[in-house]
N, C-alpha and C positions, 0 to 999 in steps of 0.2 A: 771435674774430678769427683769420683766417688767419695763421699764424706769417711766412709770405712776404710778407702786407701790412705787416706790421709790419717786418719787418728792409728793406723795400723802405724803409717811411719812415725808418727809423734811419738809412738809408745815404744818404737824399738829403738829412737834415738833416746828417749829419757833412759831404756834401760842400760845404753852403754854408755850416758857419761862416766869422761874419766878417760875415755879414748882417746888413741894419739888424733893430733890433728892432719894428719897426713898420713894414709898409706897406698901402698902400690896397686895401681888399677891398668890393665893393657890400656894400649894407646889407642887411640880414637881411632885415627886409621884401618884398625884392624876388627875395628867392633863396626864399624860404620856399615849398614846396608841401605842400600838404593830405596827411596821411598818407591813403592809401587801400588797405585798411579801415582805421579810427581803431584804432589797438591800445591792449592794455594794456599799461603798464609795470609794474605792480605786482610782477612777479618779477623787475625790477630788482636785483643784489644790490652793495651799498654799504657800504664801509664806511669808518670816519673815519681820522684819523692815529693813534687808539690801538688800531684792529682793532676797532672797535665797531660792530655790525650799525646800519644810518643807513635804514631804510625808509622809500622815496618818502612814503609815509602821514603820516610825519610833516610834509609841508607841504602836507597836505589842503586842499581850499579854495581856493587861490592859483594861478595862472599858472606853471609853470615852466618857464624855459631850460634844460633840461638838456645839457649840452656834455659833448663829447666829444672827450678828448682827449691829449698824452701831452706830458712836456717833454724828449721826445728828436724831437717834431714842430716844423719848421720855422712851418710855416702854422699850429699851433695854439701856438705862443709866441708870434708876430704878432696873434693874434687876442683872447688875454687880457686886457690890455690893456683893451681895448674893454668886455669882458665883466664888469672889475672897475669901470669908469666905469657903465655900464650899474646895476649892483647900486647902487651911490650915487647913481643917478636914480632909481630909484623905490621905492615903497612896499612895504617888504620883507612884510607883512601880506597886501600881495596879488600882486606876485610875486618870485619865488624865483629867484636864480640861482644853479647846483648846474653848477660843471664836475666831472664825473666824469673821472680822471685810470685811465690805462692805461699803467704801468710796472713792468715783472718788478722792478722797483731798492725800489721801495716808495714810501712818503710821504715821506721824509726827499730824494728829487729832488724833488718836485713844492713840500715848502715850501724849498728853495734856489732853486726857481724863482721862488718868491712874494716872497723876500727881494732877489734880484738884481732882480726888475721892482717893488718896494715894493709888491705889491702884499699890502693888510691883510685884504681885505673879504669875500674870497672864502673857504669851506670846503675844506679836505683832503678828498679823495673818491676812494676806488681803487675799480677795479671791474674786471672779470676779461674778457676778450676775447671767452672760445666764450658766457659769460652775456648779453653785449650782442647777438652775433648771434641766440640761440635767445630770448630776448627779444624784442626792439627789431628786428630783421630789417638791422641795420647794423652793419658792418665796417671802414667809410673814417675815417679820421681828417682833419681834425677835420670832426664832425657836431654835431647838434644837433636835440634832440627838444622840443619844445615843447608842453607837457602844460597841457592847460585845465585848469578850475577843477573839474570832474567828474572827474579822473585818468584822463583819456583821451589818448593819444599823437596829437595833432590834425596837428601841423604836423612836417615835416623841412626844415632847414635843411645841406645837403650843401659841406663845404669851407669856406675860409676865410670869416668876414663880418665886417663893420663893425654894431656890435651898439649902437651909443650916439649914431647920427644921429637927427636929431627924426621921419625915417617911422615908423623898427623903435618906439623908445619910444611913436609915438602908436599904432600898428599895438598892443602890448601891453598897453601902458593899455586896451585897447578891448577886447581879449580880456577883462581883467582885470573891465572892467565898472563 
């Protein structure tokens, strides 16, 4: 990621603290376009809150929400939320929801943020900025990559969304198959 993209978003979350922590974003379903070409994620590089290499591979098989996102991002602390309801709809067996968090600060921000929004369900996930772009061919926070059951990078989902309305879940379930 651009280092400008990111101090641009740090600076326009520091200037809305004080902001609710939830507001209304359409629902993913309706924001979601076709990646075109389908990339691979597989050189995805992840890892957990102990430093532990977390390769996409291991939720082979399954649907993933991949998110992207930072908790010094305004729109991607609004969106959370969603994304941990979402995980407790459905069937973790067939899909996975993985926010990848983007913070020079480390995981020890990302779980005060899990703590301050209760949020249980979700994984620690750091991932490195220039690896998202030469990867995944995206930069914006928050995003979201939505990886079929073949580990194909199928869908983008760009900016804030509402991830736990009954389109996006029926819309996923149906990926899911």
């Amino acid at each position: 990621m651009r280092r400008r993209g990111f101090l641009a978003g740090a600076g326009a979350t520091l200037a809305t603290r004080g902001a609710h922590a939830e507001s209304y974003a359409p629902p993913a379903a309706t924001l979601a376009r076709a990646a075109i070409p389908v990339g691979d994620p597989s050189g995805l590089k992840m890892l957990d809150e102990t430093g532990a290499a977390r390769p996409l591979a291991a939720w082979a098989g399954r649907v993933v929400v991949l998110n992207f996102w930072g908790p010094w991002c305004l729109p991607c602390r609004r969106e959370m939320p969603s994304l941990s309801r979402l995980a407790a709809s459905v069937d973790p067996g067939r899909i996975a929801v993985l926010p990848l968090a983007f913070d020079w600060r480390g995981p020890v921000w990302v779980q005060r943020f899990y703590r301050e929004t209760e949020i249980a369900n979700l994984p620690v996930l750091m991932g490195e900025g220039g690896n998202l772009v030469a990867t995944m061919g995206l930069e914006d926070l928050p995003s979201t990559a939505v990886v079929d059951r073949q580990g194909r990078h199928a869908y983008t989902v760009s900016g804030e969304a509402q991830w736990d309305d009954a389109a996006t879940i029926v819309w996923l379930r149906g990926l899911a198959g």
